[in-house]
N, C-alpha and C positions, 0 to 999 in steps of 0.2 A: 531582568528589568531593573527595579529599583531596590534589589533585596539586599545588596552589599550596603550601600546607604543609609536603610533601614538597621542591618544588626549595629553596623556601626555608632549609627544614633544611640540606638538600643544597650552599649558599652557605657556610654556616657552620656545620658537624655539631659537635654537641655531646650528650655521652649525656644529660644531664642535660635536655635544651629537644627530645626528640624530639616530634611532635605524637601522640602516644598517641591521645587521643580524637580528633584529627579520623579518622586509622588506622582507630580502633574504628569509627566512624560510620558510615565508608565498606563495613567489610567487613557491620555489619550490614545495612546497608541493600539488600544484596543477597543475600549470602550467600557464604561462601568461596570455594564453586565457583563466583561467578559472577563475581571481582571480575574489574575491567577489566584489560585486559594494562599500558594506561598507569601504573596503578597500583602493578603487579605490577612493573615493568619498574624504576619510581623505589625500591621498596622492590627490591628487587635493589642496586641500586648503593648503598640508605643500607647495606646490609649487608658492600659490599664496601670502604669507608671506617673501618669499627669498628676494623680493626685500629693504623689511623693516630689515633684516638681517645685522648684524657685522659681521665680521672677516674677517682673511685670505683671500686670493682672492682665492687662487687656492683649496681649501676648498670649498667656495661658488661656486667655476663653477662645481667641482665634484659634490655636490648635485644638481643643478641644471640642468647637462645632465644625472644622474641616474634619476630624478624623469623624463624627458622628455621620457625615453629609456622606464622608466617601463608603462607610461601613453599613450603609444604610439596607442594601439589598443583603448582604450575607447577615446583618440582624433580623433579618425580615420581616422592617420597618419602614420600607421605601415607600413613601407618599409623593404627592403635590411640593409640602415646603422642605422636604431634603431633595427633591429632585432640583428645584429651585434654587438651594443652597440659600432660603433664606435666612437662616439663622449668620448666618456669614455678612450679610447686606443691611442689618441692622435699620431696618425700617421704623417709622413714627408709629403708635402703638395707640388702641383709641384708650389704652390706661395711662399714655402719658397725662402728666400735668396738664390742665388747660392753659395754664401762662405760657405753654409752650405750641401752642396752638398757632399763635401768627409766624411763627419759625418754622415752619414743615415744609412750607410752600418753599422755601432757599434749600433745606435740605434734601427735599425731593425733586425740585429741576435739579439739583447738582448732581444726584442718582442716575435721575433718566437720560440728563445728557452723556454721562460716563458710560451707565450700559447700552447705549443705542450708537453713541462713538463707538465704543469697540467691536460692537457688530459692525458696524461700516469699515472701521478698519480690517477687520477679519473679511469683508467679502474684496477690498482693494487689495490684501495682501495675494490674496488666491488670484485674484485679476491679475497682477502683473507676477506669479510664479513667485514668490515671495515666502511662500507656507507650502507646509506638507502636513498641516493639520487637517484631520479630519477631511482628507482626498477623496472619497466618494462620491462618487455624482454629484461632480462639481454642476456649478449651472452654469449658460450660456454667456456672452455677455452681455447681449441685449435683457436680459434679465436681470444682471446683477446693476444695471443701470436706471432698473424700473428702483429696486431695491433702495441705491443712492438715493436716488429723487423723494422716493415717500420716506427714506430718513431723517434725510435733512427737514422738511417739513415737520416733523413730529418734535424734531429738539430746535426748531428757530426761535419760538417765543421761551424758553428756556436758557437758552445761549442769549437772546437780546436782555432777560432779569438781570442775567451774570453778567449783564456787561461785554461779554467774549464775542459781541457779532461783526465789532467794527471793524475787521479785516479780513473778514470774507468777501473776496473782490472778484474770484471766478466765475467766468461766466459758462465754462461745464463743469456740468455735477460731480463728477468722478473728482477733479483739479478742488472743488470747492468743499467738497464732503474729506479731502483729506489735508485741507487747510482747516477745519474743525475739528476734525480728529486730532491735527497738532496743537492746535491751541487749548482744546479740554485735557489733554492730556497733559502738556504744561502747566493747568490750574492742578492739578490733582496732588495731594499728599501722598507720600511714600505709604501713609495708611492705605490708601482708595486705589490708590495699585494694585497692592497687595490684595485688598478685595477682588476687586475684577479677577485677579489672576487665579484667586481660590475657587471664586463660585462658576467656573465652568465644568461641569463634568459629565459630559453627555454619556448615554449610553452605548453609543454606538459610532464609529468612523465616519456616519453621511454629511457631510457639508452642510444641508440644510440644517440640522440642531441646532448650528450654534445660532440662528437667526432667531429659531424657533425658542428659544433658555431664553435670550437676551429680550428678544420683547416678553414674554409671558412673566420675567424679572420685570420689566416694565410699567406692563399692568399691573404688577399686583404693588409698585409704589407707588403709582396713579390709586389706587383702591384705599392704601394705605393713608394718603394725605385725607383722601374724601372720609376717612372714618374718624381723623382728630378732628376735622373741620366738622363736619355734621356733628360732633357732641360739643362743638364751640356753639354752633348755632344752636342749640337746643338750650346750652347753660345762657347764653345771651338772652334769647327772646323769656327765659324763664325770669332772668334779671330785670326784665322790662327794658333792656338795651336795644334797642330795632336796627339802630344803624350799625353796630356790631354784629348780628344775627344775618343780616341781610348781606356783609362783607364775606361772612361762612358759607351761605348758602350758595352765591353767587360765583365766587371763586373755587367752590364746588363743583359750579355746572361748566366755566371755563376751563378749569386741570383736566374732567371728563373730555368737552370738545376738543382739548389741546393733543387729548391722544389716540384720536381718530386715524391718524392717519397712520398710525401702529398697526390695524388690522390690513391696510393696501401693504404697507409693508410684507406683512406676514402673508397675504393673499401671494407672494411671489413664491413661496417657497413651489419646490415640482411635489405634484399626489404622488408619484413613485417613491419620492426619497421622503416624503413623511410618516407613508404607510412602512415603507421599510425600517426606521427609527422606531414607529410607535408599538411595534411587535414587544418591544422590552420595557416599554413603560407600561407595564400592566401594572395597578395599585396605584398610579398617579394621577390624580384627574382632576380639571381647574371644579368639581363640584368641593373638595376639598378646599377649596381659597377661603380662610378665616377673614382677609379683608371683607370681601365681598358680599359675604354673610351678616357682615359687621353693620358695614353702611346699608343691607337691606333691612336690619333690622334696628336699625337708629330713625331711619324714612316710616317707616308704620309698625305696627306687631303684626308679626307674621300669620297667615290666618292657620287654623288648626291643624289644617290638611297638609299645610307647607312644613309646618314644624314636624308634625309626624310623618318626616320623608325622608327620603335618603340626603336631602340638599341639607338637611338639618344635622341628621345622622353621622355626617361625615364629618360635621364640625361638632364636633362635643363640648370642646369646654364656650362653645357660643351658644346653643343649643341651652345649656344649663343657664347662662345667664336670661336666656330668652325665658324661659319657664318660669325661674325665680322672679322675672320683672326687677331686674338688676338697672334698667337703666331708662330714662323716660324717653320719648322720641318725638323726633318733628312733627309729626301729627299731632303726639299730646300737649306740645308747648302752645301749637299753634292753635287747635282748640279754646285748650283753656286761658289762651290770651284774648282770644277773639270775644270766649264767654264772661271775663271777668268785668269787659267793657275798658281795660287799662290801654286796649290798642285803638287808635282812632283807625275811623274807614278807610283814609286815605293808607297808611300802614299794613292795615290788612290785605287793601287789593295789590299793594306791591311786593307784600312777602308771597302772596296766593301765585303773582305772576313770575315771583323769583323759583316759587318751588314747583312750577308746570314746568318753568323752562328746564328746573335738572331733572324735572320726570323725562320729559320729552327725549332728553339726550342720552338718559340712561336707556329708556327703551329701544333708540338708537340702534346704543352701545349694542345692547342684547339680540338683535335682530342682524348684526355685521357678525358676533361672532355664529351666529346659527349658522346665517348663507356661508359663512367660511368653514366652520362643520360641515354640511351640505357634502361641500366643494372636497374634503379634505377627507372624509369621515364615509360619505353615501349611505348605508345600509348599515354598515358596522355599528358594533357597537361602542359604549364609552368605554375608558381604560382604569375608570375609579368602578366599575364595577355598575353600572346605571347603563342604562338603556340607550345612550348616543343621543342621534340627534332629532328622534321623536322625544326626548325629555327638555332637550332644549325649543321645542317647539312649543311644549306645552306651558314653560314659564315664561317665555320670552313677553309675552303681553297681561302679566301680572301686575294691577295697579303698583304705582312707585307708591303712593299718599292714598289715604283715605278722606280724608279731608279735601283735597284740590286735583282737579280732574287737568290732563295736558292743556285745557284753554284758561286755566285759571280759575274757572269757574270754583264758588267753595261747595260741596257735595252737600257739606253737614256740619253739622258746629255742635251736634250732640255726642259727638264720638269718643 
């Protein structure tokens, strides 16, 4: 496979001359779970040399969470964010700086249109016999047409921030989803290539994964934006700033609706070819998403039962900040603005109707990926080690706010 490559680097390590693609080659060609130990063993030792390593820095961290991401199952340490390859996709972080809060929103449409382009690209390339990746149960292509169509919708208002919609002039989908794909891929830095090309690494040859990585990469930058934004809105309304707070909240509930139509997407994958991929993701399961966890717990504190569960469990270092009361949240802001008398009425009812509407969407949210659970899942159970899709049943309609009910209405201002 890629072992000549490998000792070769191995003679002379250098971050900058790793064999990347011969790496990638190797693990597609079988699948994560399957690669050879020979392989596993050489990429073991390029990892335990980095430290003795020159160069660039940002050089050296990219090899050093590719080799983490690919080594993840013979550490066995394989989750959710190595299966993901998040550490590779460098997402906004709700411990970034808040000054950098109005910037996330650019940095993440430019994320999701990259990884939802290259899934389009990846299903046009197997359309017209172009790839030999990941050959398995290919799908139809009335299907990969369904595919196109709920792509393009999930990165339009993405591609219109950027600026990149003005020459999309095709009037089929197939013609127009790969006039976007050239143009995102034209804006991209030799960096964000390079991303893309790192963080695919499916477990297995089925065709549908790589739909399945790229939106679940997706989601979780959708997740990521809503958790700098929700502690913007929580420091704003804390500031007495309303019209800044209301800008976080609101563009909250918008990045949520914008990525609706990620789940029709992913509702195309075939039950055959997901159940046959998810045989090897045992230990990865979105209840492990620290985003998600994030922004649930920035929206209310958790009630007792939730914390002491496995949705909590399987995020530890959230988990601990949740316990320590590390961080104040949108109930508590909104509370005690309401109580100080600092917010007038008319304030109150429009922040109360800005945070029904991101309840509303998020219960949505959680109610499309149940029914696609449901669809995908039936009986089985989950692969983080939970119960499937009677555990997603039972959070699915858990208050977003304590304080404001989906119509607005405020519950309580004693909270």
């Amino acid at each position: 496979m890629c072992t000549a490559e490998l000792t070769s680097w191995l003679h002379e390590p250098n971050s900058q001359r790793f064999p990347y693609e011969a790496v990638i080659r190797a693990y597609h060609s079988v699948g994560k779970h399957f690669v050879p130990t020979d392989v596993l063993k050489l990429l073991g030792e390029a990892r335990a040399v980095l430290p003795g390593l020159h160069g660039p820095w940002p050089r050296l961290r990219t090899l050093a969470a590719f080799l983490d991401i690919a080594l993840d199952k013979s550490d066995n340490r394989y989750d959710y964010p190595t299966y993901l390859a998040l550490s590779l996709l460098e997402l906004p972080t709700a411990d970034d700086q808040l000054e950098q809060a109005s910037f996330a929103r650019s940095r993440c449409d430019r994320l999701t249109a990259q990884l939802v382009a290259d899934a389009l690209a990846f299903e046009l390339a197997a359309l017209d016999e172009q790839t030999t990746l990941l050959p398995k149960m290919r799908p139809v292509p009335g299907l990969v047409a369904k595919r196109v169509w709920h792509g393009l919708r999930s990165i339009q208002p993405a591609l219109a921030r950027m600026a990149l919609d003005g020459g999309l002039t095709a009037i089929e989908h197939a013609d127009q989803a790969r006039q976007a794909c050239a143009v995102v891929y034209a804006d991209m830095s030799l960096t964000e290539r390079r991303t893309l090309q790192l963080s695919i690494l499916p477990v297995h040859t089925v065709h549908d994964e790589y739909l399945f990585l790229r939106v679940l990469q997706a989601f979780e930058t959708t997740f990521a934006l809503l958790a700098i934004h929700l502690r913007g809105a929580v420091a704003s309304l804390t500031a007495g700033e309303v019209d800044r707070a209301m800008y976080f909240v609101t563009s909250s509930e918008t990045a949520l609706r914008e990525a609706a139509p990620l789940f029709s997407m992913l509702a195309t994958m075939q039950v055959e070819s997901f159940r046959t991929f998810r045989q090897f993701t045992e230990g990865a399961s979105a209840i492990q998403s620290r985003n998600y966890k994030i922004v649930e717990s920035l929206c209310r504190r958790p009630d007792a039962e939730r914390v002491d569960s496995p949705a909590y469990h399987s995020v530890p270092e959230v988990l601990s900040r949740v316990m320590a009361g590390q961080h104040m949240t949108l109930d508590d802001a909104y509370a005690q603005a309401c109580r100080s008398g600092d917010l007038a009425e008319s304030d109150q009812v429009r922040l109360a109707a800005a945070m029904a509407d991101f309840s509303t969407t998020l219960v949505r949210w959680r109610n499309a990926h149940y029914r696609l659970a449901v669809r995908m899942l039936g009986d089985a159970t989950g692969t983080g080690y939970t119960e499937g899709t009677p555990y997603l049943a039972a959070v699915r309609n858990i208050p977003v706010f304590a304080t404001v009910d989906s119509t607005g209405r405020v519950r309580s201002r004693s909270t």
